[in-house]
C-alpha positions in Angstrom: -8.7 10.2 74.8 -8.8 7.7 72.2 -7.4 5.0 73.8 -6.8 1.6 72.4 -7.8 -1.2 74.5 -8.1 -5.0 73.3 -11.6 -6.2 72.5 -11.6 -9.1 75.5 -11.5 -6.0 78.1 -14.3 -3.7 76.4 -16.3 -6.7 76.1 -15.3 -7.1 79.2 -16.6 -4.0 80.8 -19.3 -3.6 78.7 -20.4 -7.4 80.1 -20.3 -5.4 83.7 -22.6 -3.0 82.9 -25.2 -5.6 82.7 -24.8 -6.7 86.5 -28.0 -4.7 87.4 -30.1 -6.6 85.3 -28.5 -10.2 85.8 -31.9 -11.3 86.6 -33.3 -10.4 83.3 -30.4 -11.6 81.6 -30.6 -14.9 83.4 -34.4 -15.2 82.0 -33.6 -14.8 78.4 -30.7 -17.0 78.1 -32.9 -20.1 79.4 -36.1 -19.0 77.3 -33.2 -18.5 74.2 -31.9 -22.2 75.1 -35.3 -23.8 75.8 -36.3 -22.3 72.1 -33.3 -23.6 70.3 -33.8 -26.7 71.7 -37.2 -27.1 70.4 -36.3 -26.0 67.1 -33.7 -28.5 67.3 -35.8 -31.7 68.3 -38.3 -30.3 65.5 -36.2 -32.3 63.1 -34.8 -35.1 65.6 -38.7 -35.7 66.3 -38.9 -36.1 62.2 -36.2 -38.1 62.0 -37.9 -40.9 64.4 -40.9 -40.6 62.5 -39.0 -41.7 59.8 -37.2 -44.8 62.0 -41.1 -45.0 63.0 -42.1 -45.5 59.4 -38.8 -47.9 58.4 -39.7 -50.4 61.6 -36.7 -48.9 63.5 -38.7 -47.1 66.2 -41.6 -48.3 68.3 -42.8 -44.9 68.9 -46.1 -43.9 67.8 -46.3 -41.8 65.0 -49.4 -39.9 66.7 -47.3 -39.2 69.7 -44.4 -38.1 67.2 -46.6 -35.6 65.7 -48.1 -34.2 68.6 -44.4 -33.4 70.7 -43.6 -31.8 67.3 -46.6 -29.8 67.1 -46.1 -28.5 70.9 -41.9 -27.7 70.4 -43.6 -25.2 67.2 -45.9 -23.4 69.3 -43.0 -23.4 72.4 -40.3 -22.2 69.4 -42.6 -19.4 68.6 -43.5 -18.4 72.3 -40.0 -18.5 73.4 -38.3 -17.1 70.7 -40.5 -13.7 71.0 -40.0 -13.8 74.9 -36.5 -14.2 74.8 -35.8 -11.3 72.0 -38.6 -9.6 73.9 -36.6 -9.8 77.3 -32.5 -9.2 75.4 -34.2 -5.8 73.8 -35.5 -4.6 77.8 -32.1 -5.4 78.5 -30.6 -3.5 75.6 -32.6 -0.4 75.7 -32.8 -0.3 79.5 -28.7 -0.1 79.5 -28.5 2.2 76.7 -30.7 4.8 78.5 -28.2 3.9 81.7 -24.9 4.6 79.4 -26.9 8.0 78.3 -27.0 8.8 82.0 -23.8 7.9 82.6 -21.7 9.3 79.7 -23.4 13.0 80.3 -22.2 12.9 84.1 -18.8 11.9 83.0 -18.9 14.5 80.5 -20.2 17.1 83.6 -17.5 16.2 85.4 -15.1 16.5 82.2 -16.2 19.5 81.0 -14.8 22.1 80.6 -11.3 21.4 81.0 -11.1 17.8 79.3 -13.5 19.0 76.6 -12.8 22.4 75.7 -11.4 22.4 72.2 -12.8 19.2 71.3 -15.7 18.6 68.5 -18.9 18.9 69.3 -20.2 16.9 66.7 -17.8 14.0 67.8 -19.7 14.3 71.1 -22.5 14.2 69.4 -21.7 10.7 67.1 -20.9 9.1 70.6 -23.7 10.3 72.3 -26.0 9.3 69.6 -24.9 6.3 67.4 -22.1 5.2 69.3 -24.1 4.3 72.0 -27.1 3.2 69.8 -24.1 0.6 68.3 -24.3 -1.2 71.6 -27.8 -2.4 71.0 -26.2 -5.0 69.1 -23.5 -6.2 72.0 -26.5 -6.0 74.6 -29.5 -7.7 72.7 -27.5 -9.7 70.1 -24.2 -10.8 71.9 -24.0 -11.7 75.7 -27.3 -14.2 76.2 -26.8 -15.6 72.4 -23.1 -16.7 73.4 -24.0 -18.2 76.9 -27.2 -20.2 75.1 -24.8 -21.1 72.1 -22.0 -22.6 74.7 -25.1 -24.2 76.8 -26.8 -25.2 73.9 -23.9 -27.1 72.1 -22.8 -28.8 75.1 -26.1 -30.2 75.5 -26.8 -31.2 71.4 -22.7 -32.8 72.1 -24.0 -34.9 75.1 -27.3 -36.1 73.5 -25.3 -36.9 69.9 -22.6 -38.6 72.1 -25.3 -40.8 73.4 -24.7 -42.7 70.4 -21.3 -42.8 70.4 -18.5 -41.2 72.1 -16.6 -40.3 68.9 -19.5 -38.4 67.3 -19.9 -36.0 70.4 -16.2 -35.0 69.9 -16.6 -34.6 66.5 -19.4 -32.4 67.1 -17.6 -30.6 69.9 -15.1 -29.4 68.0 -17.7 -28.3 64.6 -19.5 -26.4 67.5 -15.9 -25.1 68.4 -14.3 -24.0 65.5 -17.8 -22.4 64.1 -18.8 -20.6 67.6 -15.4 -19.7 68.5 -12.8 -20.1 65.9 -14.7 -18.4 63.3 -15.1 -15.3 64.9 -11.7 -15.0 65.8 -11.1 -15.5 62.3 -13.6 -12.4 61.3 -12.3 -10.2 63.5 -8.5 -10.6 62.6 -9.6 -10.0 59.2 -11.4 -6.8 60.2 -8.5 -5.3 61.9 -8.7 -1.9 63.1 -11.3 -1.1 60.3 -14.0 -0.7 63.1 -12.4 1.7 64.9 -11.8 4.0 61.8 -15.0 3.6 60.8 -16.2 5.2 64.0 -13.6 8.2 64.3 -14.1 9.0 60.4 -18.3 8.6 60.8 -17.5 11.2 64.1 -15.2 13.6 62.2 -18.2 13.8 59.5 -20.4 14.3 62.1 -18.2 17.3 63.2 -17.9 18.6 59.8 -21.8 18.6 58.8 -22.3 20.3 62.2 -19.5 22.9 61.6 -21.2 23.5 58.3 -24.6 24.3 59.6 -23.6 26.4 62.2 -21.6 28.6 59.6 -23.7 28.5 56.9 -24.0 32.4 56.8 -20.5 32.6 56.1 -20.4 30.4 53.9 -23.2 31.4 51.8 -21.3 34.9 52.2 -18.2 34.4 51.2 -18.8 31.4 48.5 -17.9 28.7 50.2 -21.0 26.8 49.7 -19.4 24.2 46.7 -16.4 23.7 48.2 -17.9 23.2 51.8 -20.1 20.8 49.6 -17.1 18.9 47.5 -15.5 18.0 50.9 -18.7 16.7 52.7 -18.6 14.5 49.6 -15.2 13.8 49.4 -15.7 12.7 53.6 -19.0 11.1 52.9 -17.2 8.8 50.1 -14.3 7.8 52.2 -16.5 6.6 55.1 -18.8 4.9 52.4 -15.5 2.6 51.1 -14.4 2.0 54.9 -17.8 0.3 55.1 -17.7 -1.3 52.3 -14.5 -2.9 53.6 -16.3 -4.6 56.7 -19.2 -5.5 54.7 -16.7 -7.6 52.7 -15.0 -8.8 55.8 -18.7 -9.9 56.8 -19.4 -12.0 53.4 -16.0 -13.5 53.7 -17.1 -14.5 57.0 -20.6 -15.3 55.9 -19.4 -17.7 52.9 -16.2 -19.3 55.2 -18.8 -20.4 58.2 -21.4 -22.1 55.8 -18.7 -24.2 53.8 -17.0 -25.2 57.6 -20.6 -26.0 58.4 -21.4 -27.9 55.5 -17.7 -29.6 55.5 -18.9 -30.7 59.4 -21.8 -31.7 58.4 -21.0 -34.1 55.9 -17.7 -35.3 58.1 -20.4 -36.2 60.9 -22.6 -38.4 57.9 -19.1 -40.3 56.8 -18.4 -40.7 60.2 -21.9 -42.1 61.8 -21.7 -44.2 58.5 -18.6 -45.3 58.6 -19.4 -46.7 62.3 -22.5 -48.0 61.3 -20.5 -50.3 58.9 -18.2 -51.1 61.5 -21.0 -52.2 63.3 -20.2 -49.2 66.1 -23.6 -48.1 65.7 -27.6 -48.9 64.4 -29.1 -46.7 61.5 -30.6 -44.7 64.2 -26.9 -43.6 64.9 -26.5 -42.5 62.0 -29.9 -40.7 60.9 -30.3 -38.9 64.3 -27.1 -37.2 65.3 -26.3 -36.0 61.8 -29.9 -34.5 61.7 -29.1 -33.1 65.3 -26.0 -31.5 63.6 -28.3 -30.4 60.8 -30.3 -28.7 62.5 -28.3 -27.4 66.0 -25.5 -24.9 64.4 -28.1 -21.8 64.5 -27.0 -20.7 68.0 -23.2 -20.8 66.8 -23.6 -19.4 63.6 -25.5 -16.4 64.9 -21.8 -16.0 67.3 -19.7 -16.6 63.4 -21.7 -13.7 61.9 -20.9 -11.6 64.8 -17.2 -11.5 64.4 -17.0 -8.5 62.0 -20.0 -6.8 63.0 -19.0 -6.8 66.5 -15.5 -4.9 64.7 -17.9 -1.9 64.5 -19.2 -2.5 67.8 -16.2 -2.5 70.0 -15.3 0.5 68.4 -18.1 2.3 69.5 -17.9 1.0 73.2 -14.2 2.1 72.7 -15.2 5.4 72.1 -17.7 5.0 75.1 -15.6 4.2 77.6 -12.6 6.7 76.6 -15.5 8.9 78.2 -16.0 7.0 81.2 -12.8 6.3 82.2 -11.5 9.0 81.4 -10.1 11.4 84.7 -11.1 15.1 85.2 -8.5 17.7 85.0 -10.7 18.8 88.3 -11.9 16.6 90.9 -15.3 17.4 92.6 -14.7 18.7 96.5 -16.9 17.5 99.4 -17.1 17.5 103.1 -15.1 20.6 103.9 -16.7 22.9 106.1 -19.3 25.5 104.4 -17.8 28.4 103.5 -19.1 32.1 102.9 -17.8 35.0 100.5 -15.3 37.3 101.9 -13.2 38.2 99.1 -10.9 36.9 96.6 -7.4 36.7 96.2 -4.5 35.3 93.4 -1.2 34.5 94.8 1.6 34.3 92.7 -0.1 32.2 90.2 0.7 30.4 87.3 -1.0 28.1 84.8 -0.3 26.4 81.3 -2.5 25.2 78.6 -1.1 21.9 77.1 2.6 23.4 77.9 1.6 26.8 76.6 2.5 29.3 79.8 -1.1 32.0 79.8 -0.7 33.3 83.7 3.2 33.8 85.4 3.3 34.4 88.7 0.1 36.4 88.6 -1.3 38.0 92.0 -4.3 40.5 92.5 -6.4 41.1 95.1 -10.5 41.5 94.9 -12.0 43.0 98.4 -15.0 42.1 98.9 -17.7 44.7 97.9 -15.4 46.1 95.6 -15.2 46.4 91.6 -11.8 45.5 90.3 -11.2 45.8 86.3 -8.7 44.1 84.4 -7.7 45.0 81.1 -5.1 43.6 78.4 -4.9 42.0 75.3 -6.7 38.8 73.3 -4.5 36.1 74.7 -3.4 37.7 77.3 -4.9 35.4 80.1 -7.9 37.4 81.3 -10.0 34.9 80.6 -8.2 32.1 82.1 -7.7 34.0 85.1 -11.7 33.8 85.7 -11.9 30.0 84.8 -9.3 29.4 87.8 -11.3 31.4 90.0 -14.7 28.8 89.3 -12.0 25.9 89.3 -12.2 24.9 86.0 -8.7 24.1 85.8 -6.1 24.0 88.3 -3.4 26.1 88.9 -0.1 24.8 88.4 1.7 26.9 90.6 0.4 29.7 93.7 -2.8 29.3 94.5 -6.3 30.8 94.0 -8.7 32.0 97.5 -12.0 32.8 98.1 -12.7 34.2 102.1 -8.4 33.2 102.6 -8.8 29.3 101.8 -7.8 28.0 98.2 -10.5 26.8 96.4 -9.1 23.4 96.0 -10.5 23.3 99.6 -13.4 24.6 99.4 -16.7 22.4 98.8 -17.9 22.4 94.4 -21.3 23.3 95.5 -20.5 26.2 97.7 -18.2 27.7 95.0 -20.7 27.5 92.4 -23.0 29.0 95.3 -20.5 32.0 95.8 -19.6 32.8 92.4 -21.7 34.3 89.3 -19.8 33.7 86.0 -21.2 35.6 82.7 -18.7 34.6 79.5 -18.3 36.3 76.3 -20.7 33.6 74.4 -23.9 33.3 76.3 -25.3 30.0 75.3 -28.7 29.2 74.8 -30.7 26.2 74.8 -34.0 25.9 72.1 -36.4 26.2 75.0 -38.7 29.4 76.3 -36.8 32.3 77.2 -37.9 32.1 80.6 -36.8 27.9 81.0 -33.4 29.5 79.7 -33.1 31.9 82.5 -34.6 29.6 84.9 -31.1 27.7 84.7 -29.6 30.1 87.1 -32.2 29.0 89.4 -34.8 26.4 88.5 -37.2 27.7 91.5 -37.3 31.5 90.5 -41.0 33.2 90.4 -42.0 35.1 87.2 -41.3 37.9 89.1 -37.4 37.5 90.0 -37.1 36.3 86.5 -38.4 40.2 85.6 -36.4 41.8 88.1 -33.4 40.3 86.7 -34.4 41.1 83.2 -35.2 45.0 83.9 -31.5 45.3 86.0 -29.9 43.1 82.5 -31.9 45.9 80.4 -33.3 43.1 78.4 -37.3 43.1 80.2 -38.6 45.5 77.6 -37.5 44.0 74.5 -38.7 40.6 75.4 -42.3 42.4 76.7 -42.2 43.5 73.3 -42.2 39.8 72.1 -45.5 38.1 71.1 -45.0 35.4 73.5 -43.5 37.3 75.8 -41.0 35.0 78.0 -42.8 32.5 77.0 -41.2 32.7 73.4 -38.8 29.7 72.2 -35.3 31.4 71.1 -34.4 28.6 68.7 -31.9 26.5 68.2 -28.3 28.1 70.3 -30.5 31.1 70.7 -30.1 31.7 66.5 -33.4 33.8 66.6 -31.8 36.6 69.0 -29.1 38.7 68.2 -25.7 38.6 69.8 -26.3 41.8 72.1 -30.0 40.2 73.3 -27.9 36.8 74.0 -25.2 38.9 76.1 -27.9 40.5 78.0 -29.9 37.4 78.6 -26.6 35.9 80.3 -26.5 38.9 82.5 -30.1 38.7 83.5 -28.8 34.9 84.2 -26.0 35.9 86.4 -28.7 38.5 88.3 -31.3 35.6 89.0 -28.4 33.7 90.4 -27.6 36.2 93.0 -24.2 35.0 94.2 -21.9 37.4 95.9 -18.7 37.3 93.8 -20.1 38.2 89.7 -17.2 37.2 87.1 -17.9 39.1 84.1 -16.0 37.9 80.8 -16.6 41.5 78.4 -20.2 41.5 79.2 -21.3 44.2 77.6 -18.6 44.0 74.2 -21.7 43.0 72.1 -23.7 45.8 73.4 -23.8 49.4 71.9 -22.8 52.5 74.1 -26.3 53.2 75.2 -27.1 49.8 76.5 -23.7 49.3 77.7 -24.5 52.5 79.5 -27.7 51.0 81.1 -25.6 47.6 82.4 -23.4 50.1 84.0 -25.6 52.0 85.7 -27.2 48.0 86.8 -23.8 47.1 88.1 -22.9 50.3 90.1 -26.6 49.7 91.6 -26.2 45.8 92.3 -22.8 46.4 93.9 -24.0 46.9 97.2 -23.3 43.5 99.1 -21.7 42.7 95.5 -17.7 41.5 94.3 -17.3 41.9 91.0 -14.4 40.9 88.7 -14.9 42.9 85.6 -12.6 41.9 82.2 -13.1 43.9 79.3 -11.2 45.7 76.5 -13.5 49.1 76.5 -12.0 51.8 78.8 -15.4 52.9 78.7 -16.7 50.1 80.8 -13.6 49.9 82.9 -14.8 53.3 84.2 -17.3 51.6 86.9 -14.1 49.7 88.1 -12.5 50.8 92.1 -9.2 49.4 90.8 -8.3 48.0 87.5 -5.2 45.7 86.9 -3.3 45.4 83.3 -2.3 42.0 82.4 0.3 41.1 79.9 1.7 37.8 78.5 0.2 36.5 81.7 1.9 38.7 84.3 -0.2 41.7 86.2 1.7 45.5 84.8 
């Protein structure tokens, strides 16, 4: 991940997202232009009042007045609608990019994303995405009304003469266009380190709360606390850097704008002496350039704040665009559970070999045990199995066909998958278990329970399973967790059951009661059993002893 890209293409594919709401877009860029121009006649209007007042003008001053009085109400209307309508737009795609950065991270996880910081995840989820509020409702329909716009105020001021529409051309060009490039050269790359360090806090903080035990036990808690600090500070001087960059920007646009402004009043004057032009052309078009270079200095100010931006849309699409370790299978024909097999497999971790030319065999209705060491590849050997990585070489079967062709769903159907860290979400005990099968009556949820030896603690509960298990199931010890995964893989009911040391954080007389569960749910059940204990091993038909990845 983390891939650099230039900011023309993420604006670029950011821009694309919008394509569903073109409509809305559409709307808010002509209410944005019909409001600037109104502000903008507001003082053309003034200034023939004042050609009314010199002679210069026969227009009435009443009539003046009153189309002055109307473009302030229309101003006012239209500037609310159009920031009304860029914010629907804004907050409608961000809940879109939600949607679509948590499939791509389903269809990431877990190879792409195991190892990776959750609080990271988190930063982009969160404020990376909630950066893009500024591209969506700030950005697009402000630079299509600033180019519309100032092509029209360089048509009407080149009504009086040709040269003075050039010359406001080009102010319109070099603030609107130039300037930004300007901003963002100076910003550099400080955008994107802005992001990764705010993520990498983000991390950190997380990493801290989630330990805080420990660290309060062994402590930790000041130095834990001098780094956060230490972090904190370095990500407080990288802003302070792009908030310099933006008042360098800030004070380089107003003296070009002021430097155009008074090159248009030497100009129109200059002509007027010359005889090029009447008074009107020089009162009018240097009050039009007065009072038109809002839309392009809103697109100046942007240049370093759309540094921070881009880096967060960066981050954003490194997600989307990023390709699965494990592509999704569809369309093959359905396929039932008739027993698993490993052929001579192999597999790697970022070049690291875990499994060499591994092969086991799991009849179906049988228990088969495998024992070894921490590192050993037990673990791995399961994931492969479910398909959440690929084997690099032999292959992995379920009913004789690899599961590389065998359809996602109907794997996920066929296989039961309980890991060493049962994770919990801060809902009701009951939503938890529910996961394994969102349409399960209270009274398979109980059944599970009572076979997972976990019914009568939480009857013992004052809510029952109705009681919230805070947040990654902090409130319940590690034993009522394991159990809780296990009453998970029970409601699930699929006919091949992975277990990943289900019972290591379980003491020998509960352990004792999962067994007993197991040997009594193996009818019309395959079960792939890893543990360390001998003792749980026992309930094994066969048991296989892997070593530096290879079956001994």
């Amino acid at each position: 991940m983390n891939k650099q890209r230039s900011g023309f293409r993420v604006m670029a594919r950011l821009v694309g997202l919008v394509r569903p709401l073109g409509g809305y877009m559409t709307l808010a860029v002509l209410m944005g232009l019909a409001g600037h121009l109104c502000a903008a006649f507001l003082t053309i209007l003034g200034g023939y009042g004042l050609l009314a007042v010199l002679g210069e003008s026969s227009v009435r001053l009443t009539v003046l007045f009153g189309g002055m009085l109307a473009l302030a109400v229309l101003r006012g209307v239209l500037r609310y609608a159009e920031q009304g309508c860029n914010h629907f737009i804004a907050f409608k795609l961000l809940a879109l990019l939600r949607e679509k950065v948590f499939a791509a991270l389903r269809r990431l996880c877990p190879a792409k994303l195991d190892g990776r910081d959750k609080g990271d995840l988190i930063a982009l989820i969160t404020s990376d995405i909630e950066l893009l509020e500024v591209f969506y409702a700030h950005t697009i329909s402000p630079a299509l009304i600033a180019l519309l716009f100032s092509a029209g105020m360089a048509a009407f001021i080149g009504s009086f003469d040709r040269r003075l529409g050039l010359l406001a051309a080009a102010a319109y060009g070099v603030v609107g266009l130039a300037m930004p490039l300007v901003a963002a050269r100076w910003s550099g790359e400080e955008g994107m380190r802005f992001r990764t360090q705010s993520g990498e806090l983000s991390a950190f903080v997380l990493e801290s709360l989630r330990g805080l035990p420990e660290i309060l036990q062994f402590g930790q808690g000041q130095a834990r606390l001098a780094e956060m600090n230490r972090r904190t500070d370095a990500l407080s001087q990288r802003e302070e850097k792009l908030k310099q960059a933006a008042g360098r920007n800030t004070a380089l646009t107003n003296t070009v704008v002021l430097g155009f402004d008074l090159a248009m009043l030497f100009c129109s004057a200059g002509l007027y002496q010359s005889g090029a032009v009447s008074f009107a052309g020089v009162l009018i078009p240097t009050l039009a350039l007065f009072s038109s270079f809002g839309p392009v200095i809103a697109l100046a100010a942007l240049g370093s704040t759309l540094q921070n931006t881009f880096a967060a849309g960066n981050r954003v699409l490194d997600i989307l665009e990023e390709i699965p370790a494990v592509q999704p299978v569809e369309g093959r024909p359905a396929a039932g559970f008739a027993g698993a097999e490993a052929k001579n497999v192999s597999f790697s971790y970022e070049g690291e070999e875990v499994l060499r030319d591994l092969s086991l065999s799991v009849p179906q209705r049988a228990v088969i045990g495998i024992v070894g060491s921490s590192g050993s590849g037990r673990s791995t050997l399961l994931k492969l199995f479910m398909r959440f990585w690929q084997t690099r070489q032999g292959s992995v079967e379920l009913s004789g066909r690899s599961v590389d062709e065998i359809n996602t769903e109907d794997l996920r159907r066929m296989e039961g998958y309980v890991t060493q860290e049962t994770h919990l979400f801060r809902d009701s005990i009951k939503n938890n278990l529910r996961i394994a099968k969102l349409d399960a009556t209270d009274a398979e949820i109980e059944a599970a329970c009572k076979k997972a030896s976990v019914h009568e603690f939480i009857q013992s509960l004052p809510q029952g399973y109705d009681t919230p298990v805070g947040e990654l199931g902090d409130t319940l010890s590690g034993g009522q967790r394991q159990r809780l995964g296990l009453a998970r893989a029970f409601l699930h009911d699929a006919p091949f059951l992975l277990l990943d040391e289900p019972t290591s954080n379980l003491d020998s007389l509960n352990e004792a009661v999962i067994l007993r569960s197991l040997q009594k749910e193996r009818a019309g059940k395959t079960i792939l059993l890893v543990s360390h204990r001998l003792s749980t091993l026992g309930a094994a038909d066969k048991i296989y002893s892997v070593e530096n990845g290879r079956v001994s």
